[in-house]
Each structure stands twice: as C-alpha cells, then as structure tokens.
Steps between C-alpha positions, in 0.01 A plus 500: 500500500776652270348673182651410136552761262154394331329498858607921548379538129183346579392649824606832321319460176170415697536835693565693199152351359308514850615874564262601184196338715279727756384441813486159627585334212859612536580286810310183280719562168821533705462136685287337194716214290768540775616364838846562471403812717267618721449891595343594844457905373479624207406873436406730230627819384398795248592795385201710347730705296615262276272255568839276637435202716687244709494266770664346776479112576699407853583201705768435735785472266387690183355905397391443130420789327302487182405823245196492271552477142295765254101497518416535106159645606648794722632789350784595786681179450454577077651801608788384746596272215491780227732733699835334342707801496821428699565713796778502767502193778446610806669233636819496338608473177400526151167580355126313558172494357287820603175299568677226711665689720212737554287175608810419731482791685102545553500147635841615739341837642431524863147513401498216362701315722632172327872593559411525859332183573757322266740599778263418760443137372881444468574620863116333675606269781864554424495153260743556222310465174617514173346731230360424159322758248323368153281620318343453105521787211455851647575317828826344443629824383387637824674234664801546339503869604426434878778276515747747459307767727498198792856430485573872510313500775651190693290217405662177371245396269582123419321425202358697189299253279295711206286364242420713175738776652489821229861675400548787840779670444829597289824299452648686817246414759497163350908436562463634885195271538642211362820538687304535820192285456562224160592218754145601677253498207313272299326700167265232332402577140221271326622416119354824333353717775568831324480697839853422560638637208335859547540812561729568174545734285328284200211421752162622427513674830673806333120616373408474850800763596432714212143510662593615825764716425771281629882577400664214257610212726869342533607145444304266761669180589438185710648406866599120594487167332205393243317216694351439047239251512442321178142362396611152644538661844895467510688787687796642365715704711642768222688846536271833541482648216417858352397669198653768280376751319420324096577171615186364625203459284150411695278510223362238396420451823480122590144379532522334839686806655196617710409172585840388592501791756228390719625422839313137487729439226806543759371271740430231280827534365733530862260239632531270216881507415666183564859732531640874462801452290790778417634578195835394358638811674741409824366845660124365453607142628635631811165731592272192424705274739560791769119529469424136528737474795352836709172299647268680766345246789157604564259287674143421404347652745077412582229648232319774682373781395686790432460833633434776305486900454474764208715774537422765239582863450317779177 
C-alpha cells in the first residue's frame, strides 16, 4: 500500500515514543494504534557512555531507525543536553551541539555496533529498502546528526521525520544540510514546545555552561521546514527558522510548553490532522506537494512476534 505523507509521520512518531520503552514493551508500543506497518525485527541499542539509545525496526522494504529522547531522571542524558558549546562537525560543515554529537558517536562506535547492523539490515537478502531515522527531543537532534554521517557514508536515507527536534548546529551547517537534505525532512513543532527554540544565547542553559566550564556558544539555528501544529491539530508547513542573539525572548515561558513536548502530544496531533498545509510561500508549496507525491508501498505483512536483542557496550 502507498504511504501518505501523514502515514510516514505516523509510523515515525510512534517509533520515536516506543524507542523510550524497555524490553518487550518496545516491540508492543511500536505496532500499538497502528497497522499501517508491521516490523518482523526490531533491535535495541546503547551506549553506556552517554547513556544514548536507538533501535532498529526491519521488514522487507523498510530499516527505520529511531533515537531516544532525554530521560529527565538520568543524569548522562541531563548532561548530553547541557553540553551546548558548539564544536566542529565531523561530518562536514559548520558547527553542532557538543552533547549531540558526542551521543552520535557512542551509539556509531564499533563497540557499539548500530552503524554496522544499519548497513547490515539495508544489504540482508539483497532487498532494496529504503531508510528512515526519527526520533523525539534529545533524539531528533541525534537523528538529525546521523543523517549527515549516513550519507557521508553512502546511505540514501529517504525520510527524516522529527518531533520536538532542539536547535543542533550554526547557520553554516544548517545551509549545507538544507541544501542536501530540506526536500528529505519533516521537523514537527507542537504550538509552544519550548525545546525547539533552545539552545540560545538568552536560554537558561547558559547557567548550565557557566557550571561546567563550557566556552560561550555561537548562534544555533534550525534545519528544514516547520511541520507547526496549532492547538486545533492543523499542520502548517513553514520555513526553518533560527534565532539571533537579543532577538528571542523565552521568558515568560508559555505554560503548556512542557506539556506540549510530550511525544503523545505528537501522535495525537499527526494522527488526528485532517491535512498538512504549506504556507503562502511557493518554495514551501512545492516541498509539501513533492512530499505528498513521494509515497513508499509497503505491505502489511502477518502480526508475529518480533525478534529481539540488546546490544550494549560501558
């Protein structure tokens, strides 16, 4: 069956959530309130370090690949987020988010082993499959980053769909990403989820820096179009945006910020919207119909169970 735009969103936004489950309650999160599409493996990664995690849901036509958002109640992932200093890409150019890439790269270590079995899912039984990454907060950022590393690294990754996504990197990685990727990505923002609009340089996160000794921090901007949901559950395609230095104010912060972050939130919204509608913008007209037009076939394939592993590394 082809897959609408709304379809990819919702299969992704229901990883994003079930990828912050443990055990076997991953594999009943990713298939619960959907039959669009069913996964015959799906398999968990972690990176002790920075307490990163991932997994990898496969059938015969599709490798989805979803990173956890932040765990309030562990202190690595605090600290991941906290590290907001900007540092060289590795991958290219610009600047990125210390903490982000750091996660990146404990998940992609040989010790680790998600880069390799992301390859090895593409290439099992020589069925071409496309490749989607998501992910929610702390995730999404994550997922951001590995898209770039992937293409470096001769993946075609077909779809990017992030919900909650924080600001990764500077106005230079965001112009190469864009004119690489844009076409690619869907970035959903809830109404006033604040996580979007930080790291800045007004954000309270600068206390945090001071704390840790971290050096003062650049200009952070957004990548891709602004999938902006409004309370009524209408999607608005809208240009990525970024903030400057004394022109963005967060405080007071909006009282249903928090709560407009939680990944529930994003699935009622995706799964509820009767359309995803672009701005007045011709440039934002022609990605929503390009996107509407690009549909996947997948079939339904039986529910079974899943198979499973852990892969972990300290």
């Amino acid at each position: 069956m082809p897959f609408s735009l709304k379809d990819r969103s919702l299969i992704c936004a229901i990883a994003a959530k079930a990828v912050y489950a443990n055990g076997a309650a991953v594999n009943e999160q990713l298939h619960q309130g959907q039959s669009l599409c069913q996964f015959a493996s799906v398999t968990e990664y972690t990176a002790h370090a920075t307490n990163s995690h991932a997994l990898i849901a496969t059938n015969d036509q599709l490798v989805l690949v979803a990173f956890r958002g932040t765990n309030p109640h562990c202190l690595k992932d605090i600290l991941t987020d906290a590290r907001t200093h900007l540092v060289d890409n590795e991958q290219g150019a610009g600047r990125v988010h210390k903490g982000f890439q750091m996660a990146l790269h404990n998940l992609m270590r040989s010790e680790v082993a998600l880069f390799a079995a992301i390859h090895k899912a593409m290439q099992h039984d020589g069925k071409k499959r496309q490749l989607w990454l998501t992910g929610h907060s702390l995730g999404a950022a994550v997922a951001t980053l590995a898209m770039q590393l992937l293409t470096k690294h001769d993946f075609t990754v077909a779809n990017l769909c992030t919900f909650g996504a924080p600001m990764v990197e500077d106005r230079d990685f965001a112009q190469a990403f864009n004119a690489s990727f844009q076409n690619q990505c869907q970035r959903y923002v809830h109404h006033d989820d604040l996580i979007p609009r930080v790291p800045s340089s007004e954000s309270y996160l600068l206390s945090i820096n001071a704390l840790i000794a971290e050096e003062p921090r650049g200009v952070y901007r957004q990548v891709g179009y602004e999938y902006h949901i409004d309370y009524a559950n209408n999607i608005t395609v809208l240009p990525a945006t970024g903030f400057e230095p004394g022109t963005a104010t967060y405080l007071p912060i909006p009282l249903d910020s928090l709560k407009d972050h939680h990944m529930p939130r994003y699935i009622e919204a995706v799964r509820s919207a009767q359309t995803i509608m672009p701005n007045t913008g011709s440039e934002a007209l022609q990605h929503s119909q390009s996107l509407q037009d690009n549909s996947l076939t997948i079939p339904l394939l039986p529910a079974k169970a899943a198979t499973k592993c852990c892969c972990t590394v300290s």
